[in-house]
C-alpha positions in Angstrom: 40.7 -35.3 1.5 37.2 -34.1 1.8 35.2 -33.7 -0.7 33.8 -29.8 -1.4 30.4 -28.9 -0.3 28.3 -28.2 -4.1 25.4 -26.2 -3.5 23.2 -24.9 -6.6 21.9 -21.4 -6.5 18.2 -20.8 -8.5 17.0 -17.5 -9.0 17.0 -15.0 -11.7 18.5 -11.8 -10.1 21.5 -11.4 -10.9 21.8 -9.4 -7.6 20.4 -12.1 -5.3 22.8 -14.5 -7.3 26.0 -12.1 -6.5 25.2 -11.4 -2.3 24.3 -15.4 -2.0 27.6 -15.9 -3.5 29.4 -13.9 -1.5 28.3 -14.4 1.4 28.3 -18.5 1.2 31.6 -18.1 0.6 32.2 -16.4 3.2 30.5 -18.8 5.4 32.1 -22.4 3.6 35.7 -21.5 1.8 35.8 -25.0 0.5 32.4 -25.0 -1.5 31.4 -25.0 -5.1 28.4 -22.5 -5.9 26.5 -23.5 -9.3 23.7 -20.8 -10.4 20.4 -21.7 -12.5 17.9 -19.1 -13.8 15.0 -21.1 -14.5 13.7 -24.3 -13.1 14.2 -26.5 -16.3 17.6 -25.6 -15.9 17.7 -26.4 -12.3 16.6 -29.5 -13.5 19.3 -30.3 -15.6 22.3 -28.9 -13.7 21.0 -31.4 -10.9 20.7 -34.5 -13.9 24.6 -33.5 -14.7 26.0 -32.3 -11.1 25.1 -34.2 -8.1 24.4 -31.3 -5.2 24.8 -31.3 -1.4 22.3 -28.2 -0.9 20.2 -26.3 -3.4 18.6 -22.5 -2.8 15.7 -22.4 -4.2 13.5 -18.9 -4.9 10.5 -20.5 -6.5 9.2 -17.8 -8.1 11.5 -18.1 -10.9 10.7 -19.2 -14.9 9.1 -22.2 -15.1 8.4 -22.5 -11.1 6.1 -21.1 -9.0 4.5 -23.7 -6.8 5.1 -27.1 -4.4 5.9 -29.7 -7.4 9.1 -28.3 -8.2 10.2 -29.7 -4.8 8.7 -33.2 -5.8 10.8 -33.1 -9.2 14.0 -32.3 -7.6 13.7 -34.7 -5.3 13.1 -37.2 -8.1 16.0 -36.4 -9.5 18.1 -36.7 -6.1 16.6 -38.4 -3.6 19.1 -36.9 -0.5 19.4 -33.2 -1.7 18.9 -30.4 0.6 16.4 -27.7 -0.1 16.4 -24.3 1.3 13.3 -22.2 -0.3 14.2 -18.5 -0.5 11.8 -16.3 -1.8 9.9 -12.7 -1.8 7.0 -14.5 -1.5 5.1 -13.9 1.4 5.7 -15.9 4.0 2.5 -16.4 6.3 1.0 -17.7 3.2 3.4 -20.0 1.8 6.4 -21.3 4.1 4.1 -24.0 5.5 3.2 -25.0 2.0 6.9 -25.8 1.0 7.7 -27.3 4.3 5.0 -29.8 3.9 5.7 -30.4 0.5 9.3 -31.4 1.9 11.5 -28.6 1.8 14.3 -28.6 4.4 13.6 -24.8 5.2 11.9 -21.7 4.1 13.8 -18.5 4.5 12.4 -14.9 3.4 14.9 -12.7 1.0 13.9 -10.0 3.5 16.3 -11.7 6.3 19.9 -10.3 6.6 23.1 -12.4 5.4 23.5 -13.5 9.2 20.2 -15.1 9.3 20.4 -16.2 5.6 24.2 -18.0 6.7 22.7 -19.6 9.8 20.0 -21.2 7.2 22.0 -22.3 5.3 24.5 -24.3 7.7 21.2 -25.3 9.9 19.8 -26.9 6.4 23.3 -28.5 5.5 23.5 -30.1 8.9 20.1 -31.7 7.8 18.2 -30.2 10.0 15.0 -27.9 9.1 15.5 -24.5 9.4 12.7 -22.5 10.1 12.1 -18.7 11.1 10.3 -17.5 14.5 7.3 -16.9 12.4 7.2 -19.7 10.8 6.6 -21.9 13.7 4.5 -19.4 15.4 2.8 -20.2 12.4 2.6 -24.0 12.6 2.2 -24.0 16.6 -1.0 -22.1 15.5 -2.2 -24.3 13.3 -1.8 -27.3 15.7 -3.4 -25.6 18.3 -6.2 -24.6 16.1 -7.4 -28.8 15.8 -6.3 -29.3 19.2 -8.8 -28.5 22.0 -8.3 -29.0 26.0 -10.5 -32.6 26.8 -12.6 -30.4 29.2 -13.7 -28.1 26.0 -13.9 -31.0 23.6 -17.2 -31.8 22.2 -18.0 -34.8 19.9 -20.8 -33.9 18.2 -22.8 -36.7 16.4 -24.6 -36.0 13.4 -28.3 -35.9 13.5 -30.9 -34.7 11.2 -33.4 -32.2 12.2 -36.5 -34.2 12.5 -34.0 -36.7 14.9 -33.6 -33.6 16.6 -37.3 -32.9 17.2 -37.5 -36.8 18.5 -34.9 -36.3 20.8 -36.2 -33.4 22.1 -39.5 -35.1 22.5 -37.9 -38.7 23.3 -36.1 -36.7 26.8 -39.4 -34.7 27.7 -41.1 -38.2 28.4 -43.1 -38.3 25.3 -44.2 -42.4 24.4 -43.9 -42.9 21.0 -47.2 -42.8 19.4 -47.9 -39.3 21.2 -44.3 -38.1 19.4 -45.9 -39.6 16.3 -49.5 -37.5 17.3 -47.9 -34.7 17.8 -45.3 -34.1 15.0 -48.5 -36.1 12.4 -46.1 -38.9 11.3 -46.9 -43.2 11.7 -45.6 -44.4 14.8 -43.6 -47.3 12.6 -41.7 -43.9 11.3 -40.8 -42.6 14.9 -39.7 -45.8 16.1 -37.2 -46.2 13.3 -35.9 -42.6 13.8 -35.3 -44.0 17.5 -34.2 -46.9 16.9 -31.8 -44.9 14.5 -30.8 -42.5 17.5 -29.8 -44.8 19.5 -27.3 -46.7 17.3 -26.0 -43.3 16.7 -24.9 -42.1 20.3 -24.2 -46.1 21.0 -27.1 -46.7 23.7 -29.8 -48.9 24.7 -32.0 -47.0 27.0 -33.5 -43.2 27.4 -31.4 -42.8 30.5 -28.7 -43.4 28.3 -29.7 -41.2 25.5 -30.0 -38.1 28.3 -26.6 -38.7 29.6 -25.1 -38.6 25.9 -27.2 -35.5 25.1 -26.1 -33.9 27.6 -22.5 -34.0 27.3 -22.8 -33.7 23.5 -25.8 -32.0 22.2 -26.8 -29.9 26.0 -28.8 -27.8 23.3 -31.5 -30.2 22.9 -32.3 -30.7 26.6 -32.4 -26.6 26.9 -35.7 -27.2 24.6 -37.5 -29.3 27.1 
């Protein structure tokens, strides 16, 4: 005989409580529904009661951020968690995604969406809304660029700048040193500094790296 599914319902509307209810129900006959109010009570319904699944709104008494996931899962290692909140969703789904929840669903959704959550999350699969990976796809692309936009740029002072600048126009080094009143000794180190930096051993060198990384400085000569 199989076993019942035992999913844990936390919030503290009573409301919420009664249409989750009803509708899970609906959804799984054979299931036992346990409610908390507040997360230390979460806590120890889940110390007592094993759970296959738990709905989660995280704004609720003693809650209200990504570590309650963290002690759940210290307390059950293999329990799903479906977040379902008020709270809005652009600014916190990724958040408890990436602090491990199995899904984020918003209390705005209809009982369709909310049932297909909850089976998608029971399956062990995330469940996820169509904003909510427009939101991570985003994200991605955001520290992603195409290899003919990308631009390593190395990190140079100012006065390395100047050199460069001066380095690319021809300048020798005791003319560089003339011209911007510093001891020669002082540009050769910046040079010699330079080139260790872009990883090269000659001026023709130096322009070729410039160009593709720093095209700024050779605008200047």
């Amino acid at each position: 005989m199989n076993q019942p599914i035992r999913i844990a319902l936390i919030d503290d509307h009573e409301l919420i409580l009664w249409a989750l209810s009803t509708m899970i129900k609906q959804e799984i006959p054979d299931v036992e529904l346990y409610e908390a109010r507040s997360f230390d009570k979460a806590l120890a319904l889940l110390e007592r009661s094993p759970m296959d699944l738990i709905v989660l709104d995280v704004d609720i008494p003693g809650g209200n951020n990504t570590k309650m996931i963290t002690e759940l899962r210290h307390i059950s290692p293999q329990v799903r968690i479906l977040v379902h909140t008020a709270m809005n969703e652009e600014d916190y789904s990724i958040q408890y995604l990436s602090a491990g929840a199995n899904g984020f669903l918003s209390k705005s959704e209809p009982n369709s969406v909310i049932a297909k959550a909850v089976r998608t999350v029971l399956k062990g699969e995330r469940y996820m809304s169509e904003k909510t990976q427009s939101l991570i796809a985003n994200n991605y692309l955001k520290t992603v660029t195409s290899p003919e936009k990308q631009k390593v740029r190395t990190a140079i002072t100012p006065r390395e700048a100047q050199i460069i600048t001066l380095l690319l126009s021809g300048k020798w080094t005791k003319e560089i040193a003339a011209q911007l009143d510093i001891k020669w000794s002082t540009v050769s180190t910046h040079k010699l500094s330079i080139f260790e930096k872009f990883g090269v051993t000659s001026i023709i060198q130096l322009y070729k790296k410039i160009e593709k990384e720093r095209p700024e400085l050779i605008s200047k000569i």
